[in-house]
N, C-alpha and C positions, 0 to 999 in steps of 0.2 A: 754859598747860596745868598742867594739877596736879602736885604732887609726886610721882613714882613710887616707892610704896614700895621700900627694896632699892637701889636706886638712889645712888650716889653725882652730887655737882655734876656732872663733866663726862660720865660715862655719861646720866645723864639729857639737858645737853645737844648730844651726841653722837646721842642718838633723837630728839631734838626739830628740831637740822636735816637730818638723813639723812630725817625723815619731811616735815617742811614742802619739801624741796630735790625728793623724786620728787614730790610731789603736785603739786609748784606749773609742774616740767619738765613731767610729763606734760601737765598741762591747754593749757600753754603751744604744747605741739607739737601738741594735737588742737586749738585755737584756731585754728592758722595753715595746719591738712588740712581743716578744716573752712570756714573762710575759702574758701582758694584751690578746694578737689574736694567740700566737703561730705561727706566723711568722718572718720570717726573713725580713730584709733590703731587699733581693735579690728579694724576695716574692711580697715586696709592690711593687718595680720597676717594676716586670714584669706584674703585674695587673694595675701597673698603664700606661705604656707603650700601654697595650690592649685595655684599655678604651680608648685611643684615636680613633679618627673616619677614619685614615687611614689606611684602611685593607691591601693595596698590602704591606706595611711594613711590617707588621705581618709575613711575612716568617722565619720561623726556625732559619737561618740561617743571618737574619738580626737582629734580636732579638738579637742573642746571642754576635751577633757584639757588637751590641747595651749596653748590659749587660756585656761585657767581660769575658764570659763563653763560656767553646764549648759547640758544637750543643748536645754534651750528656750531658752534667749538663744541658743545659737548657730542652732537653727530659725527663730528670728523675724530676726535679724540676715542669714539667708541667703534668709529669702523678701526682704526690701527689696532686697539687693544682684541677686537674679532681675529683681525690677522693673526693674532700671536696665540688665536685658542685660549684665550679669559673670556669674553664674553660672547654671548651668543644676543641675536634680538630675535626676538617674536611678538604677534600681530597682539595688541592687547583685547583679553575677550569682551571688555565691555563697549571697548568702542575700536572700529575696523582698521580705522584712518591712525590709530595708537601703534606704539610701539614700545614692548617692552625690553629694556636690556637687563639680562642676567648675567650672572660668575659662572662660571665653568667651573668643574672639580678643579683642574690645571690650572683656573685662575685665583680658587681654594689656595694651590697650593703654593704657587707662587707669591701669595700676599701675603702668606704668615713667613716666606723663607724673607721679603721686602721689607716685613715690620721688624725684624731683627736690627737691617740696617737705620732705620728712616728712626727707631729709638736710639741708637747710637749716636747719630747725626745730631737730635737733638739734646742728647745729655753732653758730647763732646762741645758743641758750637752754643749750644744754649744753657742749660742746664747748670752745667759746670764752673759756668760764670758767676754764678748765683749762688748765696747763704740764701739759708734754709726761711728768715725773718724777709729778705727781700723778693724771692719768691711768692710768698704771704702779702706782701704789698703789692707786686706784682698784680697778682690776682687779684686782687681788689681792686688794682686801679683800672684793670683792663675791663672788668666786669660793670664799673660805672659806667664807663665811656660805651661800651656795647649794649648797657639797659640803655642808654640813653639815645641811642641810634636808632635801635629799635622802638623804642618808646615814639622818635619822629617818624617812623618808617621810613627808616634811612636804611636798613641792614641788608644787604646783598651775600649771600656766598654763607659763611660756614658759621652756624650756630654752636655756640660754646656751651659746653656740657656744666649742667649747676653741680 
């Protein structure tokens, strides 16, 4: 990677493996949902997302908030997951032009045999790499940087659980 202006030695390589360490986690945990269920990361979030019992959420358009995708990757993404009988979509009652996508029982059940692997994945690739003290830092240092995003209204996609 090139030099980053601004940037001293260890801040530069500070981005350099915070950025190679998610990219290389993620791909590694959607290799091994994709492997076992033929899904993606993006897949189990949005099934799992559904499973929750908050239906006015479930709009398109908060979803995708939600996900950090627009409203057309999360359309295309939701008509494949229809295909396979997870989700079904209906007209939303408060407004016509809405659409709501729900779980299906099948897609019930499918997400609890998915979450099986998708924990595996990360205790194997992520998890395991980690004492129980860096973890603890972990979390703290990831939780400044995303109050802090949010704080700019920078934050897209997937809010972290306090």
């Amino acid at each position: 990677m090139a030099w980053l202006p601004g940037l001293d030695g260890i801040e530069q390589h500070c981005w350099q493996q915070f950025l190679a360490c998610s990219l290389n986690v993620v791909d590694a945990v959607n290799v091994c949902l994709k492997g076992a269920h033929d899904l993606s990361i993006r897949d189990v979030l949005l099934l799992e997302l559904l499973s929750r019992p908050k239906r006015r959420e479930h709009r398109l358009c908060v979803l995708a908030e939600e996900l950090g995708v627009t409203q057309g990757q999360l359309s295309t993404q939701i008509r494949r997951l229809e295909g396979h009988g997870w989700i079904t979509r209906s007209p939303s009652p408060g407004d016509p032009r809405g659409i709501l996508p729900r779980i299906t029982s099948a897609g019930h059940t499918r997400l609890h045999a998915v979450m099986e692997t998708y924990a595996q994945g990360i205790r194997v690739h992520y998890l395991n790499q980690l004492k129980h003290e860096q973890m603890v830092n972990l979390v703290d240092s990831c939780r400044r940087i995303n109050d802090s995003l949010s704080t700019n209204g920078r934050t897209k996609g997937l809010k972290a659980a306090r």
